[in-house]
N, C-alpha and C positions, 0 to 999 in steps of 0.2 A: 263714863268718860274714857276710862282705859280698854273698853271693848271700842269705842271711837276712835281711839288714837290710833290701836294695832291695823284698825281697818284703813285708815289712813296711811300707815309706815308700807303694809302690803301692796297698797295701790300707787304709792311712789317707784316701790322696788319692781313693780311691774311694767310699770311706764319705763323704770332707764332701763332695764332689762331688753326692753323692747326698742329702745333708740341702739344698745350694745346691736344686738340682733340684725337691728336695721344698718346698723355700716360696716355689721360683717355681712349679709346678703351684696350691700350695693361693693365693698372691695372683693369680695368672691367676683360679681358678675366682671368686676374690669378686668381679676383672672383669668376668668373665664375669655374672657374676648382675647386676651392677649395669648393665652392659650389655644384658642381656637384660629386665630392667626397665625399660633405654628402648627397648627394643623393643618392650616388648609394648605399653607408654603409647602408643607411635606407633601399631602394629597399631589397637591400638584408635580413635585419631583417624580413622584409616585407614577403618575400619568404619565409624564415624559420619559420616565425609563420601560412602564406599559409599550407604548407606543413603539417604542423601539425595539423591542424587546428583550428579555431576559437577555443575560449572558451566557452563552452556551459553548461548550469544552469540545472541541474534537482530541480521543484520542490518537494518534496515530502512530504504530506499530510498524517494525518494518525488522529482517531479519539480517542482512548487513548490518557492517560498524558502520561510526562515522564517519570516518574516512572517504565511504565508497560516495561514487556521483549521486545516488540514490537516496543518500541520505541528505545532501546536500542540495538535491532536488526539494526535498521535504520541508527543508527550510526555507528554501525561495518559497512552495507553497503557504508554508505559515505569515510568512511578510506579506505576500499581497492579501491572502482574507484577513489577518489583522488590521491592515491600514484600510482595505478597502471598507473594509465592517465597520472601523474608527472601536475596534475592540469590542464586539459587540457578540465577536466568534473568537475564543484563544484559541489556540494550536498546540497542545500537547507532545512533543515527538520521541518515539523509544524505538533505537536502536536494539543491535543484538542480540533480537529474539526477546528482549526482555516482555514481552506480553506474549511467549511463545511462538510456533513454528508458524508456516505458512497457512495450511490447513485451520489449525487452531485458531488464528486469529479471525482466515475468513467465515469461520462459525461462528464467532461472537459479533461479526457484524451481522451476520443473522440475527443472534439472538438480539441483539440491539445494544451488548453490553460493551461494543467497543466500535466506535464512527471509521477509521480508515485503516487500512493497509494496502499494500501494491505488489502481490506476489508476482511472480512466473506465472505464463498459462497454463504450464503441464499439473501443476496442483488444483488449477480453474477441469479441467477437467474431470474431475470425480465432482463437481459439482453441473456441472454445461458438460457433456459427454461431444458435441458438437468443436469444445475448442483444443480438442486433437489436432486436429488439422493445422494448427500452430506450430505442432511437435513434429510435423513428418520430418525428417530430416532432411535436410538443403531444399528446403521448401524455397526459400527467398532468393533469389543471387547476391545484391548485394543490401547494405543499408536504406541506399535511397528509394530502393524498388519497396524495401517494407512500409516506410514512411508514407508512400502515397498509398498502399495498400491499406496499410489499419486506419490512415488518417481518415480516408475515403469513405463508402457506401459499404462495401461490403466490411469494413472494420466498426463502424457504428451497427451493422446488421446484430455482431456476437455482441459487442457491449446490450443491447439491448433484450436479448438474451438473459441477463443475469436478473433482472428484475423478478422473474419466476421463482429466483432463490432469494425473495428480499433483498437483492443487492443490486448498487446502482451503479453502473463501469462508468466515470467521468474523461478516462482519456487513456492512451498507451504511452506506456513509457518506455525503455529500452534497458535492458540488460544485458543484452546483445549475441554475439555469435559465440557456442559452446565449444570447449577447446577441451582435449583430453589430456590429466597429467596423471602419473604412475610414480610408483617409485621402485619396480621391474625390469622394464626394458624401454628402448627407445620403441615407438611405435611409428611406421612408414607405410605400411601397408593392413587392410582388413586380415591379414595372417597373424598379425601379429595383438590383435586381440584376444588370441586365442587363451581361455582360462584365469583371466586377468579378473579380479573381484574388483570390481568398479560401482562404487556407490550412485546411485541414480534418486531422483526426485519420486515420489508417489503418485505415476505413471503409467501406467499399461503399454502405453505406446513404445515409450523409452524402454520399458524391461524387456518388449519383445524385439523390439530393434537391437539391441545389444545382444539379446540370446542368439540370433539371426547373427553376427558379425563372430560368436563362438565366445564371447564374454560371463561372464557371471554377477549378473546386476545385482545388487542388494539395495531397494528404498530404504531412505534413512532420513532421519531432521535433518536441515541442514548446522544446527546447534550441536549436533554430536557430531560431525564429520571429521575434524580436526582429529579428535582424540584417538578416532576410530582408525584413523591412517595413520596414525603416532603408535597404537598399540599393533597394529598390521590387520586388524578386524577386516579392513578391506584394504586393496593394492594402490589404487587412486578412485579417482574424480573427474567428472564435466562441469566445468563452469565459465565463463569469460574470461577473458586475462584480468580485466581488473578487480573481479573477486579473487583469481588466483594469487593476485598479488597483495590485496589489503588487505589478506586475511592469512600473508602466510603462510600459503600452503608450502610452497618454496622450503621451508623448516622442514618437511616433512616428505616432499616429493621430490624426485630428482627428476625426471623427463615432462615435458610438455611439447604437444602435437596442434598443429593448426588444421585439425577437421574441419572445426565449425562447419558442423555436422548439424546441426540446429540454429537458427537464429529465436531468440528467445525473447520476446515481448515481458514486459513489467506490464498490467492491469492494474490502475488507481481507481478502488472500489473504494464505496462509503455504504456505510449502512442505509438501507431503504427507508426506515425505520423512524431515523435523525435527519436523511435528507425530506421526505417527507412534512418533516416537523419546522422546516425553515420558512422565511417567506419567499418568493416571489426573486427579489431581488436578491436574497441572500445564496438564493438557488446556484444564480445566472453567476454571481460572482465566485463560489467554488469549482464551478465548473469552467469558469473563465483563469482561473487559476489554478487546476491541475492541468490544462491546457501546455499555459506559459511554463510553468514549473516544467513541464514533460517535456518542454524544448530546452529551457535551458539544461535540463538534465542529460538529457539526449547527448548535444554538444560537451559537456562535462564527459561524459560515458567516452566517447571518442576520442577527443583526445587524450584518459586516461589510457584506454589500449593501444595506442600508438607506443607512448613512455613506456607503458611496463612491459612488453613484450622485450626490451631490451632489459629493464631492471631484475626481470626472472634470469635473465643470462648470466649479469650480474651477480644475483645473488647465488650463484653455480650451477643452476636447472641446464640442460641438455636440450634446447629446441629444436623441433624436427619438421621443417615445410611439406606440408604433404603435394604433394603432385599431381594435377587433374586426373591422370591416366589411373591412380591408387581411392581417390577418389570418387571416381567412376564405378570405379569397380566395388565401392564401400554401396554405393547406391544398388548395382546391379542385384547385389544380395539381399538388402534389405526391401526391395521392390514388392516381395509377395506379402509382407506386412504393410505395406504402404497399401495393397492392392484389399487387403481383408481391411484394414479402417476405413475405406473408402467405401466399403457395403455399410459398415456400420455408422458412419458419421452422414450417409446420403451423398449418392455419389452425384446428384445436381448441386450441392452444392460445395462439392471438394468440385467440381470442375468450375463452379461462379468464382472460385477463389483463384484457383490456376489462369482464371483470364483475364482478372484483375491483377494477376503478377505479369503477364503476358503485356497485359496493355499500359502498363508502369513501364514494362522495360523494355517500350519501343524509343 
């Protein structure tokens, strides 16, 4: 009887065991659904931000402060691919070299380690040896004649160019016409260059056009320049009025000269790398947007050197209007370098370029 009963007591504790069991399976599985309904909710968010794609960071790098039109251009750039993207591309922006010089930055858009910046051509040059020809001096006459120049056929020809080097030129932007300051002597005439340590860009062109004029070019960052004229390391600087002026050189230089001796192109590269990596549409829209950005910056750019050519006066500089007749004669000297880049850059197409300035400025 007691070997009956235990088998009975056993076979009860199995049965409700088995009912426990049974309505933890059956409230697991309504977990389980209610669970896999926030799955699938996810899945799905999932899909729709797939779809869309990742969010993805341009950094971009640039070597002026804030102040300058350049950097202000940078931001009009960030507002249209952010709105256009609906955030889909942020825009990162660093001023004052803070992700290094010119040079340095456009190597890490090679390496892939950094999406934009917009140097000078004369720096694009040790990379494109072809965009010298930006650097001849008084290559342009005026602003407008560049505008249709690089906006045109033969200014997409060098943008297209840089792809060679993994980089992908989306538009020209303007830094504008190179002005000479010292803190020496007033400068009037090519005599008057004579011996003068003048910091220049990492150039070949610019070093030998200035050794031709009787100068003493030193390349240098443009990050160290300030310090470099403060401690007397060199005499002056070329650069635009409105970098001369939002960056102070005024502190440090007493004369400034209206050579514009160069007019100087800004190039909005992005790395090949990252542009490669977008879709389709997101393509059309950065490019549609260093565009606009290059004009609104352009505009900014002008009339900043308008005001600061008087602010530099202001702030005690010595300006000195150069003279066709002294600038003639700046050219006549620097001619046989103009004449040796132009074996080296191909002379069909340093003449494609002169007839496209030719036919701008009919």
């Amino acid at each position: 009887m007691k070997k009956i009963l235990m088998f009975a007591v056993v076979a009860l504790m199995v049965i409700f065991l088995g009912a426990c069991s049974g309505d933890g399976d059956e409230s697991s599985s309504d977990n389980s659904s209610d669970n896999n309904a926030e799955a699938t909710d996810g899945t799905e968010e999932t899909e729709e931000a797939d779809s869309s794609g990742e969010t993805k960071t341009i950094r971009a790098g640039i070597g002026l402060n804030e102040d300058h039109p350049q950097y202000k251009g940078l931001l009009k750039f960030k507002e249209i691919v952010e709105e256009k993207t609906d955030g889909a591309i942020v825009v990162e922006t660093y001023a004052s070299g803070q992700l290094g010089d010119d040079r340095t930055m456009t190597e890490a858009l090679q390496l892939g380690s950094q999406e934009v910046t917009i140097p000078s051509t004369a720096p694009l040059a040790n990379f494109v040896p072809e965009y010298s020809i930006f650097d001849f001096p008084f290559l342009f006459p005026d602003e407008e004649t560049a505008d249709a120049v690089l906006d045109g056929e033969v200014g997409q020809k060098f943008l297209d160019m840089l792809e060679d080097q993994n980089l992908v030129g989306l538009a020209y932007w303007e830094n504008g016409f190179r002005d000479l300051t010292n803190s020496k002597r007033e400068v009037a005439t090519a005599e008057d260059f004579e011996g003068l340590k003048i910091r220049t860009m990492e150039n070949d062109l610019h070093l030998d056009a200035f050794r031709a004029l009787g100068a003493n070019p030193t390349p240098m960052a443009f990050t160290e320049l300030f310090t470099a004229m403060q401690q007397g390391t060199v005499d002056g600087q070329e650069n635009p009025v409105a970098t001369i002026y939002l960056e102070k050189f005024y502190e440090v230089q007493d004369y400034v000269s209206s050579t514009h001796h160069v007019y100087s192109p800004f190039v909005f590269l992005m790395s090949k790398e990252f542009y490669d990596g977008l879709t389709d549409e997101q393509q059309t829209i950065v490019r549609d947007a260093a565009l606009e950005a290059g004009k609104y910056e352009r505009k900014l750019n002008r009339e900043a050197n308008e005001k600061y050519v008087e602010d530099l006066q202001n702030e005690g500089m010595t300006y000195t209007e150069i003279t066709p007749e002294a600038r003639q004669e700046m050219v006549d000297i620097i001619q046989p370098v103009l004449d040796e880049y132009t074996e080296k850059i191909g002379e069909d197409l340093v003449q494609e370029v002169y007839d496209a300035i030719d036919e701008a400025s009919k």
